[in-house]
C-alpha positions as CSV (number, residue, x, y, z in Angstrom):
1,X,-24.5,39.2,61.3
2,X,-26.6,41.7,60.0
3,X,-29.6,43.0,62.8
4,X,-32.3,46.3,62.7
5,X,-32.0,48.8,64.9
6,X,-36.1,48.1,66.3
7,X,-36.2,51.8,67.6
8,X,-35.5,53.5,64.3
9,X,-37.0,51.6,61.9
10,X,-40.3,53.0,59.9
11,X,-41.1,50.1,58.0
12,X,-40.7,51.2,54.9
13,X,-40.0,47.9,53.1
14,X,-37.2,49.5,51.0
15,X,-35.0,46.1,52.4
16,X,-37.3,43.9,52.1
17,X,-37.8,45.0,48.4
18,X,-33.5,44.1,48.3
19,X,-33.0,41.3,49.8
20,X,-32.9,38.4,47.8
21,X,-32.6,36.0,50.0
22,X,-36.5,37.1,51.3
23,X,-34.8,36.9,54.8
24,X,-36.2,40.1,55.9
25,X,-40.2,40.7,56.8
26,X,-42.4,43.6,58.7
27,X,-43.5,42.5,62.1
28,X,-45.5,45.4,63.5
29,X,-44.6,48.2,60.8
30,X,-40.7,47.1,61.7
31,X,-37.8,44.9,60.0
32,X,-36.6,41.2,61.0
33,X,-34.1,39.8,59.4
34,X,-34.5,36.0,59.5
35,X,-30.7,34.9,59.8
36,X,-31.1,31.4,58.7
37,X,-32.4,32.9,55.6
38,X,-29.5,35.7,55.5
39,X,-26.6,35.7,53.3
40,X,-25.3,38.7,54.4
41,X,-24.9,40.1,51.2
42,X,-25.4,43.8,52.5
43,X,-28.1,45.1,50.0
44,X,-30.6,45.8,52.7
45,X,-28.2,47.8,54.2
46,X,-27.2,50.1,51.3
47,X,-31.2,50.0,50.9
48,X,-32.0,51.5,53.9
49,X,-32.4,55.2,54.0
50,X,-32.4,55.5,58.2
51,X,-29.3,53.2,58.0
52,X,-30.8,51.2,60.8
53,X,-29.7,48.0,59.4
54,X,-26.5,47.4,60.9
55,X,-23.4,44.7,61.0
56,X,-22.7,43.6,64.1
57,X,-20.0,41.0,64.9
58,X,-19.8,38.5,68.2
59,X,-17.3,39.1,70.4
60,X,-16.3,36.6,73.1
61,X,-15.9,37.6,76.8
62,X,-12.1,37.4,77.0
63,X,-11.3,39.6,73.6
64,X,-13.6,42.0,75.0
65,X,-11.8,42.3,78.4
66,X,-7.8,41.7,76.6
67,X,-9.5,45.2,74.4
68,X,-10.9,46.9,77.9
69,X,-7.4,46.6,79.2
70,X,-5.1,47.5,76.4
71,X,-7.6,51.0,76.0
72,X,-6.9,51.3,79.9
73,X,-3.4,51.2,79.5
74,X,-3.7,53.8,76.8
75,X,-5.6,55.9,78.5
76,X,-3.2,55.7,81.6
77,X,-0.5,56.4,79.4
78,X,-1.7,59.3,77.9
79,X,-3.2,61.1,81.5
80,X,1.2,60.6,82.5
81,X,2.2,62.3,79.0
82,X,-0.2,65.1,79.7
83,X,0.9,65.3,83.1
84,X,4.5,65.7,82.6
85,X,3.7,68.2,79.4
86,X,2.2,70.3,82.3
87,X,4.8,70.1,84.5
88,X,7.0,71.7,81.7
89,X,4.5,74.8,81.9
């Protein structure tokens, strides 16, 4: 899914000018992307010169906790590496 970063956009029009699909519009001087419209064919992001137009892809609660905890466990295991490198010192 494609979305606009509100708080960066200038309006410009340059992806509304690409898209053509006409799913995206200025609503207050800032892009919407009408996702019914959207094929996600990635021209309005290439378009964009603030690169505010960005992918973003649902993640479900589970997978994001399963990813939470394997970066834990990294993390722990790297803090015990380091601390057995200084106790070589």
């Amino acid at each position: 899914m494609l979305i606009v970063r509100r708080d960066l956009c200038r309006g410009c029009g340059l992806c509304i000018e690409s898209c053509p699909q006409q799913a995206i519009t200025l609503i207050s001087n800032t892009a919407h992307i009408n996702q019914e419209r959207c094929n996600q064919c990635r021209r309005c992001v290439e378009a964009c010169p603030q690169g505010v137009i960005i992918e973003v892809a649902p993640v479900s609660k589970h997978e994001l906790q399963a990813n939470v905890t394997g970066l834990k466990d990294k993390v722990e295991d790297l803090i015990s590496k380091i601390e057995r490198l200084r106790e070589k010192v």
